[in-house]
C-alpha positions as CSV (number, residue, x, y, z in Angstrom):
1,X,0.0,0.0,0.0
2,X,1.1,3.3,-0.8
3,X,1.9,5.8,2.1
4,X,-0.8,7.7,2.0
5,X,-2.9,5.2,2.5
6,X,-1.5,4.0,5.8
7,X,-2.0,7.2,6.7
8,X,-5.8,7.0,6.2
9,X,-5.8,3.9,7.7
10,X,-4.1,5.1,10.5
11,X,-6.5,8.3,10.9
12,X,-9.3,5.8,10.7
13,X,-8.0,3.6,14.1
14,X,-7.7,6.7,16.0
15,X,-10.5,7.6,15.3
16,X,-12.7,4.5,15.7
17,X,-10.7,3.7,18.6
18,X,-10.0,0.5,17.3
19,X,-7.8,-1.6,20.1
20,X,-6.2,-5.0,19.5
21,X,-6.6,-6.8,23.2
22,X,-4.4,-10.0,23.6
23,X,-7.2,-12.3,25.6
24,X,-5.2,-15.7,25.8
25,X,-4.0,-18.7,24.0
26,X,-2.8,-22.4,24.8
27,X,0.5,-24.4,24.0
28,X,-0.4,-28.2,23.3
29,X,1.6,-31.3,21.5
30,X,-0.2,-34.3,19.7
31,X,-3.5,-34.5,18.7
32,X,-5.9,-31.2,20.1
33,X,-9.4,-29.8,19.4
34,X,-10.4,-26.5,20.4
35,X,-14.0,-25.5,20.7
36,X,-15.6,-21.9,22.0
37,X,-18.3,-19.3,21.4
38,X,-17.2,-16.3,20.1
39,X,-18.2,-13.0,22.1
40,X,-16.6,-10.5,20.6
41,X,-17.8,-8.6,17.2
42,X,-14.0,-9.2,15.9
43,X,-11.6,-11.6,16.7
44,X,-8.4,-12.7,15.4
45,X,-6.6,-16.6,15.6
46,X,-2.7,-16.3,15.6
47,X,-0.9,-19.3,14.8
48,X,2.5,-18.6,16.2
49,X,3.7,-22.6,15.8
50,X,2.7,-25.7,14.0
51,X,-0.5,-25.9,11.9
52,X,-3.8,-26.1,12.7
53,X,-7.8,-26.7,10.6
54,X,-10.1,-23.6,11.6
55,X,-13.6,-23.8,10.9
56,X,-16.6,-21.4,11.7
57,X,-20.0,-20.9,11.9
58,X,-21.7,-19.9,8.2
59,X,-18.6,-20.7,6.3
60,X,-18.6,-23.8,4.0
61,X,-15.0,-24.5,3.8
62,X,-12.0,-24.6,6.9
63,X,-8.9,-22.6,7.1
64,X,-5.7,-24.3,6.7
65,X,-3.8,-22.3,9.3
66,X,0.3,-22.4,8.8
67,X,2.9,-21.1,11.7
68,X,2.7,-16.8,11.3
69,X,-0.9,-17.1,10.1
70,X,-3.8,-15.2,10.9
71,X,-7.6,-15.6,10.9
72,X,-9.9,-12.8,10.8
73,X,-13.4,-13.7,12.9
74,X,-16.2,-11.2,11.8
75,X,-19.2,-11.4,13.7
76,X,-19.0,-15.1,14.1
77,X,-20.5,-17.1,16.7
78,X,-18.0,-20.2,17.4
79,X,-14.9,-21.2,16.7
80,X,-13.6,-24.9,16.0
81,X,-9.4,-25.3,16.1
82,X,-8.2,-28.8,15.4
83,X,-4.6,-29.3,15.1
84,X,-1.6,-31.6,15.8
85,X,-0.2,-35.1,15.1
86,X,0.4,-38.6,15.9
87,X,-1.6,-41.4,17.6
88,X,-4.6,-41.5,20.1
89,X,-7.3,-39.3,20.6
90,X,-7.3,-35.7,20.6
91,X,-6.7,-33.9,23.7
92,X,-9.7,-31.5,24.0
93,X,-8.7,-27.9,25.0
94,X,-10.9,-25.4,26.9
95,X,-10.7,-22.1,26.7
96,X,-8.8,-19.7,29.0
97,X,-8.5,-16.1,29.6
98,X,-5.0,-15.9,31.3
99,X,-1.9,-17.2,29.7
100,X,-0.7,-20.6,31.7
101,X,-1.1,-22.8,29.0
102,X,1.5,-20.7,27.3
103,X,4.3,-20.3,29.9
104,X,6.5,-23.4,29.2
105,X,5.6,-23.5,25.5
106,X,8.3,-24.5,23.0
107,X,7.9,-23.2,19.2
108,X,10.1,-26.1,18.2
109,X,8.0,-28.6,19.3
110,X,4.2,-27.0,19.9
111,X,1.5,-26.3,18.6
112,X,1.0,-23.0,19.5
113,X,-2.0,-20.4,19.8
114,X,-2.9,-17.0,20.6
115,X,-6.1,-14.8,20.2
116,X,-6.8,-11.1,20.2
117,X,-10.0,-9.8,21.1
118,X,-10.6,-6.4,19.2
119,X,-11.9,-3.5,20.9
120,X,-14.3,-1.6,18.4
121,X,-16.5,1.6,19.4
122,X,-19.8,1.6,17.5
123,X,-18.1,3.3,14.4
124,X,-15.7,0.9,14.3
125,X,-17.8,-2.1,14.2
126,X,-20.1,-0.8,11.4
127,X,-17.1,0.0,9.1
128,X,-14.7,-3.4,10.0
129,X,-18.3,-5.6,10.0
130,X,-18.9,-4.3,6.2
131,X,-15.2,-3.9,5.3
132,X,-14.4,-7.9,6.5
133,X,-15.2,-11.1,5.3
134,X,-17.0,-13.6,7.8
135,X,-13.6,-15.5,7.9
136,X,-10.4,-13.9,6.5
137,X,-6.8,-15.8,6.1
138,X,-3.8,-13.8,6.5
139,X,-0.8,-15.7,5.3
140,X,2.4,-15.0,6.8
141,X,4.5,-16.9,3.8
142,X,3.2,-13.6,1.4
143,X,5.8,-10.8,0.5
144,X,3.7,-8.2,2.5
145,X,3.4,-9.8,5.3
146,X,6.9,-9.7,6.9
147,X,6.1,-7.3,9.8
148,X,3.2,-9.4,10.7
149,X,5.8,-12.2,11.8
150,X,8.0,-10.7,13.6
151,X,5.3,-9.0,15.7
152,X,3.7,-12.2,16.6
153,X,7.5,-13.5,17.7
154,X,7.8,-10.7,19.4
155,X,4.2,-10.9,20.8
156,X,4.4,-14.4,22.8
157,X,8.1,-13.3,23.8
158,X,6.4,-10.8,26.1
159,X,3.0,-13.5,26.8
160,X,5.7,-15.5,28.3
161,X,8.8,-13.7,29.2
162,X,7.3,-12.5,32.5
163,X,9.2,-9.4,32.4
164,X,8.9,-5.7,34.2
165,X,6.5,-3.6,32.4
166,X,5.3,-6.9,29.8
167,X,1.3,-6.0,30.6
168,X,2.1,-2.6,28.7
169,X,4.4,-4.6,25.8
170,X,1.5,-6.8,25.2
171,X,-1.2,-4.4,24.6
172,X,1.1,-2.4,22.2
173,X,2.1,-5.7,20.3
174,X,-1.7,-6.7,20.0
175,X,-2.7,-3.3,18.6
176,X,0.5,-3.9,15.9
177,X,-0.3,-6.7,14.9
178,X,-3.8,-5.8,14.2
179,X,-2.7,-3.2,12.1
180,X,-0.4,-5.5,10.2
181,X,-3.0,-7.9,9.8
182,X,-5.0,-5.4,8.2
183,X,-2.2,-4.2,6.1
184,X,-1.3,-7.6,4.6
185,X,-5.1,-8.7,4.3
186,X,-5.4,-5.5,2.3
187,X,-2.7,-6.9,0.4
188,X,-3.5,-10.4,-0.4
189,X,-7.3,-10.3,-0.8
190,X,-10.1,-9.3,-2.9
191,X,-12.0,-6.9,-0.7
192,X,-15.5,-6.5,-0.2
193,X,-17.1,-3.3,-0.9
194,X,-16.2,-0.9,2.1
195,X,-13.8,1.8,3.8
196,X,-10.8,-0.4,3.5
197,X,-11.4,-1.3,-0.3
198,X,-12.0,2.3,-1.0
199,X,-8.6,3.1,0.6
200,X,-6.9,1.5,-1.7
201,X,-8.1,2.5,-4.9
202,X,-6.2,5.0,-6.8
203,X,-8.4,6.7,-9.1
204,X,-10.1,7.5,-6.3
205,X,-7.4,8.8,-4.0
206,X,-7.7,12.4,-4.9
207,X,-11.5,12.9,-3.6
208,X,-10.9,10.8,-1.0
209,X,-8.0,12.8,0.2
210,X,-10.5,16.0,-0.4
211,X,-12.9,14.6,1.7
212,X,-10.2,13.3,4.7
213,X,-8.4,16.6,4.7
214,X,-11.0,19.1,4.3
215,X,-14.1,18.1,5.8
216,X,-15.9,21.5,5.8
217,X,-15.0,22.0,2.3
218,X,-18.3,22.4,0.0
219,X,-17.6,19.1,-2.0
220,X,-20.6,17.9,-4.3
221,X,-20.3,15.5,-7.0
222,X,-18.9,17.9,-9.7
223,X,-15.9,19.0,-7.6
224,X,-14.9,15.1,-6.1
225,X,-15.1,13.9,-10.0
226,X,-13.2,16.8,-10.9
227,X,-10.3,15.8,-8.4
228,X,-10.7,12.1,-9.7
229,X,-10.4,13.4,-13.2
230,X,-13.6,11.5,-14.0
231,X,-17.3,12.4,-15.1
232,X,-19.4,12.3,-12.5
233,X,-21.4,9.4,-13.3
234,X,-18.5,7.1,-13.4
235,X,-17.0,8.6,-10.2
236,X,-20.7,7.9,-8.6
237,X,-20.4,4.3,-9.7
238,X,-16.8,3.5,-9.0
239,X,-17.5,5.2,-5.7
240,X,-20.1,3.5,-4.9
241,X,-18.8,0.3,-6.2
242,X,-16.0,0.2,-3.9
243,X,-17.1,1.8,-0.8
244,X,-20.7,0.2,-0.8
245,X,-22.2,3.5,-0.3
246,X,-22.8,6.9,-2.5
247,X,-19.7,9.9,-2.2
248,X,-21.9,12.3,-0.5
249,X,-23.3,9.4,2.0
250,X,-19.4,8.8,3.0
251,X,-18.5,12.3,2.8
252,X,-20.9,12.8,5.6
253,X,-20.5,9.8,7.8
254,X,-16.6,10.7,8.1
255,X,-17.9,14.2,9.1
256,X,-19.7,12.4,11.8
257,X,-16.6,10.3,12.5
258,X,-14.4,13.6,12.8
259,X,-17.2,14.8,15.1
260,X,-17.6,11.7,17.7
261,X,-13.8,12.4,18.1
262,X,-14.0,16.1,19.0
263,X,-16.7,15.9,21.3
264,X,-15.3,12.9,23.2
265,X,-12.3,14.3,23.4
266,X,-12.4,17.9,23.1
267,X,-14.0,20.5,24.3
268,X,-15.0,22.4,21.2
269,X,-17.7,24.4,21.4
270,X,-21.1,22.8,19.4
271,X,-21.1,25.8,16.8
272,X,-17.7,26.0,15.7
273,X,-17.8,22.1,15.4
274,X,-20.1,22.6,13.2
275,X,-18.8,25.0,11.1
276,X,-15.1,23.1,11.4
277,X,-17.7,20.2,9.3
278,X,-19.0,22.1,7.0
279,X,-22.2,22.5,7.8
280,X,-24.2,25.8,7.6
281,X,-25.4,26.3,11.4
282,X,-25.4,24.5,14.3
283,X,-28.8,23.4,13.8
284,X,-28.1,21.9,10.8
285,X,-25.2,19.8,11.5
286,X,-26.9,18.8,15.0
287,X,-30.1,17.4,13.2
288,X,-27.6,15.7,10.9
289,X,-25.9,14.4,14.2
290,X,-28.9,12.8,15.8
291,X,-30.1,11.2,12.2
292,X,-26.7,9.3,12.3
293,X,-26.2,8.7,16.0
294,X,-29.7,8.9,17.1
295,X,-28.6,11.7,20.1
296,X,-28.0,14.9,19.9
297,X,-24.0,16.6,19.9
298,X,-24.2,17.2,23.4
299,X,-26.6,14.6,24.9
300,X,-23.3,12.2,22.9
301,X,-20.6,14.4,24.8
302,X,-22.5,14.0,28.5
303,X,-23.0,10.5,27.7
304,X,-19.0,9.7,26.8
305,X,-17.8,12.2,30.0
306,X,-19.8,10.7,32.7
């Protein structure tokens, strides 16, 4: 992906406040079958050693998951992890929240496992659950992928080096990795329609980067086209096509993005936020505010200060 892009994608995390959370993982040797439900919106399946079959609800075919891979869990309900060889009968695993199953694992020899609960505001489970598959496969043997395995070493070094200050190490190599997992996935698959497919799509860069860096400017279909060097009815199909939704609609759900942001974090004043956006008064851009969020600006700002 080209710089900019990153960028973006990075200006999108913040602010989605999208967090990568380490939640456990399990060391075992031989035959092992892991069954759980799934609780959180997004989830990802590390393989840090050996090889394991992944298989989901509402997906017809498993995962074949290699040491460095990644699977991407989108709004899926259980999970099914089968892995390991030799003789006998599989040693039936149970999930657990904390890492023992982990501190005297050996790469050479185990199978081993880790997943990462992600952390996703509202905004940021409406744009990942339309920008993700039901079950993605991020392959650590792909060019792009190089960060993504040195992270993950790095990752379980801390899980199980019991080290000053390794709570902190964790939760910074969870939220890199999820990044590089996006990255490479970006890189490997065909996207569905959404934020992360638009991102990447250079005819389109221009408007987008319009839209991303000047928010309150007075963009309508004539003047995104004309930064796309396209007619407008192909930029409104492309557009469409890729994001899954019409310019203008985008244009003004990243306004309301930009504004979740300022008044959870800020303490902007109501009118000038609105006129930072682009809209004409503040009672225009707080109508627009509670047709997207159902709340008003400032019943949203009490609600995320309390």
């Amino acid at each position: 992906m080209a710089q900019v892009v990153n960028d973006q994608l990075s200006e999108v995390f913040d602010l989605v406040k999208i967090r990568g959370l380490v939640s456990g993982g399990f060391a075992s040797r031989g035959p092992w079958v892991a069954r759980a439900p799934i609780e959180d919106p997004l989830k990802l399946i590390a393989m840090v050693s050996g090889r394991s079959r992944l298989t989901t609800d509402g997906v017809d075919e498993p995962i074949e998951l290699e040491p460095g891979d990644v699977a991407i869990l989108n709004n899926r309900s259980w999970i099914e992890q089968e892995g390991g060889t030799g003789g006998g009968a599989r040693t039936e695993i149970l999930p657990q929240e904390d890492f023992a199953r982990l501190a005297d694992a050996d790469r050479g020899t185990d199978d081993v496992v880790i997943g990462i609960a992600v952390d996703l505001n509202a905004a940021g489970r409406s744009l990942l659950s339309q920008a993700l598959p039901a079950l993605g496969h991020v392959r650590a043997s792909a060019a792009t992928a190089t960060n993504l395995r040195g992270n993950l070493d790095r990752l379980f070094d801390e899980v199980t080096g019991d080290r000053i200050g390794s709570a902190f190490a964790v939760g910074q190599y969870g939220q890199l990795l999820l990044l590089d997992v996006l990255r490479a996935y970006v890189d490997q698959c065909e996207l569905p329609p959404g934020w992360l497919r638009l991102l990447t799509d250079e005819r389109l860069r221009p408007a987008l980067s319009l839209m991303h860096t000047e928010p309150a400017g007075r963009w309508g279909l004539r003047e995104l086209a004309n930064a796309a060097g396209m007619s407008r009815t192909s930029f409104a199909v492309r557009f469409r096509t890729l994001a899954g939704q019409p310019p203008l609609t985008y244009l003004n759900r990243w306004r309301m993005l930009l504004a979740q942001r300022a008044l959870r974090d800020g303490d902007v004043q109501i009118g000038s936020l609105a006129v930072e956006l682009g809209y004409a008064s503040e009672s225009a851009f707080s109508t627009a505010f509670k047709r997207e969020l159902g709340e008003s600006p400032l019943r949203y700002r009490q609600r995320h200060r309390q």
